[in-house]
N, C-alpha and C positions, 0 to 999 in steps of 0.2 A: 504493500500500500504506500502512497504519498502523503504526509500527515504532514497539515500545516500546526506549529502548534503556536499558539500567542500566549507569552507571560503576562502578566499584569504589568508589568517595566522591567526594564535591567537596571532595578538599580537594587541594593542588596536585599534578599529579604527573604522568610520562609517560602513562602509560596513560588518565589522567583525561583532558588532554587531547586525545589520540588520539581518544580516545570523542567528546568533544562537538564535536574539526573531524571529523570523518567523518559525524556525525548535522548537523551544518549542510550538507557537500556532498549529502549524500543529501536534505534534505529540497530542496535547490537544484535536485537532477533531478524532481523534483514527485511527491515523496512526503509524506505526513503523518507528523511525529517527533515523540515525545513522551519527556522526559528523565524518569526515576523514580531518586530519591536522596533519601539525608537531608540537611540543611542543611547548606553548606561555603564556604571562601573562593571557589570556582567559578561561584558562583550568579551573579556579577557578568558571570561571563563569558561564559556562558550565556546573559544576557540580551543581549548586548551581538550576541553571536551571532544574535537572534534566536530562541532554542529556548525551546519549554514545556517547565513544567518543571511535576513533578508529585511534591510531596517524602514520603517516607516518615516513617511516626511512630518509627523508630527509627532508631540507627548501626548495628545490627546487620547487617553484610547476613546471616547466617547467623542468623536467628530465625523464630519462625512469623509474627510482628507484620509484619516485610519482607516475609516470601511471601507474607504474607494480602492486605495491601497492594497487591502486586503481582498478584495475584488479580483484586480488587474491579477494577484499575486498568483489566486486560486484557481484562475482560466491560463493563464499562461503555464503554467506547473503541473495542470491538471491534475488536482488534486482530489484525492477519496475521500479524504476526513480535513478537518478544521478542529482542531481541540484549542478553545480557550479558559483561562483564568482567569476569575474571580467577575464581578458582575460586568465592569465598562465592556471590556473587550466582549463578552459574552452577546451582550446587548449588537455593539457595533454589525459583530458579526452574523448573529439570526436576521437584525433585517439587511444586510451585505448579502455575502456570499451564500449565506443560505435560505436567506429570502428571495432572494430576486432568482437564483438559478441553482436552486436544490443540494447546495455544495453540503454532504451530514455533517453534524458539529456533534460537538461533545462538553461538557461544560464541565469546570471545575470549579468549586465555590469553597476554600480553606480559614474563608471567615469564619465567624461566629455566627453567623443569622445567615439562611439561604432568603434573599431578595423574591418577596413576592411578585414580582412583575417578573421573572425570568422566563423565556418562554414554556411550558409545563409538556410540548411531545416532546421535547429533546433529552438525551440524553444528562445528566447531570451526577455528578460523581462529587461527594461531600466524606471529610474526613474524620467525622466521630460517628458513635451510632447514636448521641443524641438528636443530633442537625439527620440524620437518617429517618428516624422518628419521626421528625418534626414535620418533613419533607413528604409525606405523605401525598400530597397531592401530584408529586411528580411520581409517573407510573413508569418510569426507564430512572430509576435513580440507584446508584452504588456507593457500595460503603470502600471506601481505600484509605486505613489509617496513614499520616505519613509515612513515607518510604524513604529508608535512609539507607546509604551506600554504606557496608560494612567494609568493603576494602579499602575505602579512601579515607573514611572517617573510623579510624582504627586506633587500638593504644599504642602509643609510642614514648619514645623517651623525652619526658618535658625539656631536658636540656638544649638542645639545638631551639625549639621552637622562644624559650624564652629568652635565648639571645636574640631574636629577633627585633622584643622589644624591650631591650637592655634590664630584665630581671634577674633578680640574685638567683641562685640554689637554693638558699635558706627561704627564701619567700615564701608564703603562703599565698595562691595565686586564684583569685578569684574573678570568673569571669564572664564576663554578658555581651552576647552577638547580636544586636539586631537592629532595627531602624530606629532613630532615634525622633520619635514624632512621639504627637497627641495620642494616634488612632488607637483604640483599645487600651486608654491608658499606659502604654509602653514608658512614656518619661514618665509616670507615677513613681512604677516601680524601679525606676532605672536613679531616679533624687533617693529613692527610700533605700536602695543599695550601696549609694555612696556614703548617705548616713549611717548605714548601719557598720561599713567599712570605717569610716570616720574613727567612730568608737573602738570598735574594733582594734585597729591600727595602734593607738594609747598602750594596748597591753599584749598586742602578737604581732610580728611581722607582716602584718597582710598588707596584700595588694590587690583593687579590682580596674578589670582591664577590660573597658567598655570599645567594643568594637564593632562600627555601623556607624553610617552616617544620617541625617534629616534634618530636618527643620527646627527641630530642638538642638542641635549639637551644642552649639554658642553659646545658650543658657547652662548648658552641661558644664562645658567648659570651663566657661567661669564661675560656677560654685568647685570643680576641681580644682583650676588654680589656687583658691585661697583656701582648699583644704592642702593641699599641697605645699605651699606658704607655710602655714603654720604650722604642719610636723614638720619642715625642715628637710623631705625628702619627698618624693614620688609616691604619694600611694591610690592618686586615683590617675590611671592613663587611660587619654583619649586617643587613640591613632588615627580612628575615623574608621572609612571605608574602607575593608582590605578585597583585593580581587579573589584572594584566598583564605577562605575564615578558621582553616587546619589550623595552622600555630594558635589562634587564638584558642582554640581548643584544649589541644594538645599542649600548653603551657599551662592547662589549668588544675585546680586542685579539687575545686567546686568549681559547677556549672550554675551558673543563672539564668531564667528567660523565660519563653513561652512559648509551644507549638514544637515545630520541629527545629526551633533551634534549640531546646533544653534536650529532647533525642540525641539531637547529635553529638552533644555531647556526650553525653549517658553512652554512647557509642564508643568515646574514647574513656571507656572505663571511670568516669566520674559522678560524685554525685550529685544528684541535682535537685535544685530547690526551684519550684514552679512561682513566679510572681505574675500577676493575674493584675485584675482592675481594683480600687477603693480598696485598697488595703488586704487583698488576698495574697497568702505566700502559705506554700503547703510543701517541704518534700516528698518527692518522689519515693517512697517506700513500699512493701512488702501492703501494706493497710490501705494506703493511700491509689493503690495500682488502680483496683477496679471504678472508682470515683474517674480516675484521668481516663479510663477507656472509653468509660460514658461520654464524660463532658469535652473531654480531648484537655491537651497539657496548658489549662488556662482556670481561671475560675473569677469569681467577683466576688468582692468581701463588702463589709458592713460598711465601709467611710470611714473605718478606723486606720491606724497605723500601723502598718506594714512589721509583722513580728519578725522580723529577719534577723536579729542580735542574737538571741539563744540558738535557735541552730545553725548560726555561724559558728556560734561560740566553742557550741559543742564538735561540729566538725573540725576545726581548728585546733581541736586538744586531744584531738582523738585518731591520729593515724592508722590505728589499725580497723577503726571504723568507717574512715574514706577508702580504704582500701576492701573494705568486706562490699559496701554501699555500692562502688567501683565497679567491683565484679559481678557484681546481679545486676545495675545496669546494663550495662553490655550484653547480659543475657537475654532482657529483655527486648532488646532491639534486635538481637540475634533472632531470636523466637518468634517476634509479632510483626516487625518491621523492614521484612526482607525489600530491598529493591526487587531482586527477580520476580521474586514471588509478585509487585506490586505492577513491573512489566507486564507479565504475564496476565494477567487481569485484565490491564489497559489494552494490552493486544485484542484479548475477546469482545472487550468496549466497543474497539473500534470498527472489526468487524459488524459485531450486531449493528451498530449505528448503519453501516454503508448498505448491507444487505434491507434494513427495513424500510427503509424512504419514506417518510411521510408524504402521503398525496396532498393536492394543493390546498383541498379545502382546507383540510386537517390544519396545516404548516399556517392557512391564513387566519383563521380563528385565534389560535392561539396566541398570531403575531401581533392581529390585536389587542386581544385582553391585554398584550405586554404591554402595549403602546399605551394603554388607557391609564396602569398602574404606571409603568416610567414616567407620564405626565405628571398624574398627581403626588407621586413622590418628587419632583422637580418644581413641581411649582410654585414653591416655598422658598429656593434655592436661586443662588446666580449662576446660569449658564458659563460657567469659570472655570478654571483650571479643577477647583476643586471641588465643584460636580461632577468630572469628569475623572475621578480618583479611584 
């Protein structure tokens, strides 16, 4: 098959990643991929992957310029499937390519809430089995927890990775990958982690090493520098964006985050403490498992303060209990969150999608209802960059 697949952006992030290891195992089972996005920090990684890329003249994923784009891209390529992420692109492309001339899509929604305007014959693929649940009214919908690459995202030795960014041996390395914005709360937790390191740092060697970049960074930044000031040393590093988020990894001692970037971690043998919206923070444990399988590796707390002090505290003092924590991570991801295995699924996706075709009435119905709910979800909104998100 020729699979178009569209990220949400290249620029760092769960779901971006998701996207382009999935379209590299898929193109591994000997399919034809072809990557459609506008220019982003990802491009590096993409290539490194191996994937074409085939970049849009806009950031919009929500413009006619994107879907035209995407259009031209699908007839010229001729392409079997169209897989998008997360709702813009999603949108763009039901009334694009596969509105106007049948191209199957397949939709991937790794938010937290599946968009009720998404068109409901298509295929759609959501990453917990709550949003699965939830989703009921789409009658082609799949469950694919994150899929994380176990061979790239593997234990290794922290030292090379923390010379990278000039860390001791002795350090205590604690570390959070992700986009540094609003959305889901992400800088909530990402202030409430520098706090809690803050304190921290007074009585252990620690270090937390936030890496990603966004529209928060600069506020980040400068509550780091003057925590950094005042101990007299380094303990809160921003690098920003890395093409490569392994070292940040692979340097660390604890993992922090949400979604599949706390996975990835837990992939390089560490343990991982889940920070969520209003004040949620939950480790990853043995008790805690089945809660995250439900709701996926995020959660929402009461508006309170983010309890992340104590079980730093306690991992911090307890090395043979990040190394017990360590090891049943990795297990789990071993177990539940194979790429092949998450390939392989996708493969079947994609088929069923190309062989069912929806007929016109069917595909037209639908595209309304979407049309009617995207309005009134927009009509509240400036037609802006950041409708278009």
């Amino acid at each position: 098959m020729r699979i178009i697949v569209c990220p949400h952006d290249m620029g760092m992030g769960g779901s971006q990643l998701n996207a382009l290891d999935l379209a590299a195992a898929v193109r591994d089972r000997g399919h034809h991929v072809m990557l459609y996005a506008a220019p982003g920090p990802l491009m590096d990684r993409a290539h490194v992957l191996g994937l074409d890329l085939t970049l849009s003249n806009t950031g919009l994923r929500l413009s006619t310029g994107w879907a035209a784009g995407l259009v031209r891209l699908a007839r010229s390529w001729r392409a079997d499937v169209v897989h998008t992420y997360e709702w813009a692109p999603s949108i763009g492309a039901s009334f694009g390519a596969h509105g106007l001339f049948g191209v199957p899509q397949v939709m991937t929604v790794l938010s937290m809430e599946v968009p009720r305007f998404l068109p409901r014959h298509l295929d759609l693929v959501v990453g917990t089995r709550q949003l699965w649940s939830a989703a009921a009214e789409h009658p082609h919908r799949h469950l694919m927890e994150p899929p994380i690459d176990t061979v790239v995202n593997t234990p290794s030795d922290p030292w090379p990775a923390r010379q990278v960014f000039g860390i001791s041996p002795e350090d205590l390395v604690i570390s959070l990958v992700g986009r540094m914005t609003t959305d889901l709360d992400k800088s909530g937790g990402v202030i409430a982690a520098i706090a809690a390191v803050d304190r921290l740092a007074a009585r252990e060697p620690a270090v937390l090493l936030l890496a990603g970049d966004g529209p928060e960074l600069p506020r980040i930044r400068a509550v780091a520098n003057r925590i950094n000031t005042r101990h007299g040393r380094r303990v809160i590093l921003t690098p920003g964006s890395l093409a490569d988020p392994v070292p940040a990894y692979a340097a660390a001692d604890v993992v922090l985050g949400m979604g599949s970037s706390v996975l990835r971690g837990m992939a390089f043998a560490k343990p991982a403490i889940v920070l969520g919206a209003d004040g949620f923070c939950e480790p990853v444990t043995a008790q805690t498992l089945g809660a995250f399988d439900w709701q996926g590796f995020y959660g929402i707390g009461d508006g309170g303060e983010y309890p992340l002090l104590a079980p730093l505290t306690e991992l911090a003092r307890d090395a043979a209990e990040r190394r017990r924590r360590g090891e049943w991570s990795r297990a789990v991801v071993e177990d539940h969150h194979s790429l092949r295995r998450a390939a392989l699924l996708l493969d079947n996706i994609y088929g069923n999608a190309r062989e069912r075709r929806s007929g016109v009435a069917r595909r037209t119905a639908s595209l309304a209802r979407s049309a009617a709910g995207l309005g009134s979800f927009l009509s509240g909104r400036i037609l802006d960059g950041s409708a278009a998100a």
